[in-house]
N, C-alpha and C positions, 0 to 999 in steps of 0.2 A: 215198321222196320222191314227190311227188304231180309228176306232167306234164303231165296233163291240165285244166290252167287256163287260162284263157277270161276277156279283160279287158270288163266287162260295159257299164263307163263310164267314159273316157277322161279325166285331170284334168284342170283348167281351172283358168285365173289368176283371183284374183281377181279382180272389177270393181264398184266405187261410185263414183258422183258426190255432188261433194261441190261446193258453191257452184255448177253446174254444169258443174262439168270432168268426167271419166272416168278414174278412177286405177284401173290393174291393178297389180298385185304376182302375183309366184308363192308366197304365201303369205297366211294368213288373218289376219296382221299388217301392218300398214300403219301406218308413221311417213313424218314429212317432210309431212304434207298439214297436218296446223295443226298451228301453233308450237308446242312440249312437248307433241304430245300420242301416244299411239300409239294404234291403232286394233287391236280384234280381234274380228274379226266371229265372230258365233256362229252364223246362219243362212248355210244356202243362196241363200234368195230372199226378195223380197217382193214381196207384190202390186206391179204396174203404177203408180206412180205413188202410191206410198204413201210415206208421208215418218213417217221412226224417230226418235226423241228420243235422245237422247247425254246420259248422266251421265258425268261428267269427276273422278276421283279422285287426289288428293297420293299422288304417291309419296314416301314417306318414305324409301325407302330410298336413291334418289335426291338426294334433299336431303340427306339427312344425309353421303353419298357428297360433295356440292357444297360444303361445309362443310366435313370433312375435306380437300376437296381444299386448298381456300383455305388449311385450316392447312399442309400439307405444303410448300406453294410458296414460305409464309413463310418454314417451318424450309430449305428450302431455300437461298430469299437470304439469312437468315439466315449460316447456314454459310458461303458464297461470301464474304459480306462478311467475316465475323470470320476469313478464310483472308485475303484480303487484306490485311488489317492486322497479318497476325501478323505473330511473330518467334519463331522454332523458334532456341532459343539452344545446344542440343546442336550442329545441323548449322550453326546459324548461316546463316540461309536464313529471308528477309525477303518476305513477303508482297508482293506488284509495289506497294498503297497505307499503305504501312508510315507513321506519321506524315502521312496526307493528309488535310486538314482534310475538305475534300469529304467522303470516305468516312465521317467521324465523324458529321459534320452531317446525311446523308443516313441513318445510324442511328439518329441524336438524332431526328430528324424522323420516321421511322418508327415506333420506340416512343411520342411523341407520339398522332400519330394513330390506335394502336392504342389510347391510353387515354383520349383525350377521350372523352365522351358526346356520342352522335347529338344534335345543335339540333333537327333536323327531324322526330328519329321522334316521334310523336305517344302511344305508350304508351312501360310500364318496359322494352322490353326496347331499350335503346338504349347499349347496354355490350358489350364481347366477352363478361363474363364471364354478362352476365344472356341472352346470346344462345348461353349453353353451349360458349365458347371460354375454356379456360385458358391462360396464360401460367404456368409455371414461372421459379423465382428465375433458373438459369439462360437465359431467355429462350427456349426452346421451348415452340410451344404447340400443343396438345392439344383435342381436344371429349368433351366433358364429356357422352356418349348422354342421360343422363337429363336433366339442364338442358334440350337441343336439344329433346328430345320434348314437355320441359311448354313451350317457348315454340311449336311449333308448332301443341302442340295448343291452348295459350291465343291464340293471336293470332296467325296465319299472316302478315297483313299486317305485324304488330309487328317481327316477324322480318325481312323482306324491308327495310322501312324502315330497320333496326339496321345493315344492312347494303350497300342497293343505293337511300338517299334522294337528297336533292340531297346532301349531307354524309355519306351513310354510310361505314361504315368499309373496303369493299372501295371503295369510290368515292375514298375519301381517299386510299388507299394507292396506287391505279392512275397518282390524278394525281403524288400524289408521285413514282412512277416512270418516269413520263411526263417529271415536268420531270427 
């Protein structure tokens, strides 16, 4: 084993200003300073007062992550609700909204708004299914990688409208569960 080692230069936090603040990190990654974005410096230094240009790249896998996420939350209330409602007739063991219109209404309404077309998105992708979200006959639903990939590669903004417009479908669904 070697012993005779000798630290030549000492680490240091990062440090950039950014709009004129000073943001360190102990690492050459840096989030949190603009909204979605991460930062990873490649240089040590730059000249004195020199000002660096920023390319900003989609993460895809991210989105598509954000996407999935949405579907799993559905299939999640999903499930909650259709446990509510049941009736297990072996144990004989009733869901707490067994025959409760509310809980109907509020799935009726649900499936609704999952299958209206966005008003507001301004391209085709204004559908779960043209925005790479399946619904299966049993009512879970799934992303379709390939669909996702051509809508984002076709129309990033199409996508975000299909979804997060004045009317989009994550937007329908939140208030619906809101009221």
């Amino acid at each position: 084993a070697v012993t005779n080692m000798v630290q030549n230069t000492a680490a240091q936090d990062s440090e950039i200003l950014v709009d004129g603040q000073t943001i360190t990190r102990s690492t050459n990654t840096v989030s949190g300073v603009i909204a979605g974005v991460t930062l990873t410096l490649n240089a040590a230094t730059t000249p004195a007062g020199s000002t660096l240009d920023l390319s900003v790249a989609l993460d895809q896998t991210a989105l598509a992550k954000m996407v999935g996420d949405f579907s799993t939350a559905y299939n999640n209330l999903s499930k909650v609700m259709s446990n509510l409602g049941s009736y297990d007739k072996d144990s004989k063991v009733a869901g707490a909204l067994l025959g409760d219109s509310m809980l109907r209404s509020v799935e009726s309404q649900l499936r609704r708004d999952l299958g209206v077309p966005v008003s507001s998105a301004t391209s085709n992708y204004n559908s779960l299914g043209s925005l790479g979200v399946e619904i299966s006959r049993n009512g879970t639903m799934s992303v379709n990688q390939t669909k996702l990939g051509q809508a984002v590669s076709d129309n990033l903004d199409g996508l975000k409208e299909g979804f997060a417009s004045s009317d989009g479908i994550a937007v329908r669904v939140n208030s619906r569960l809101d009221n």
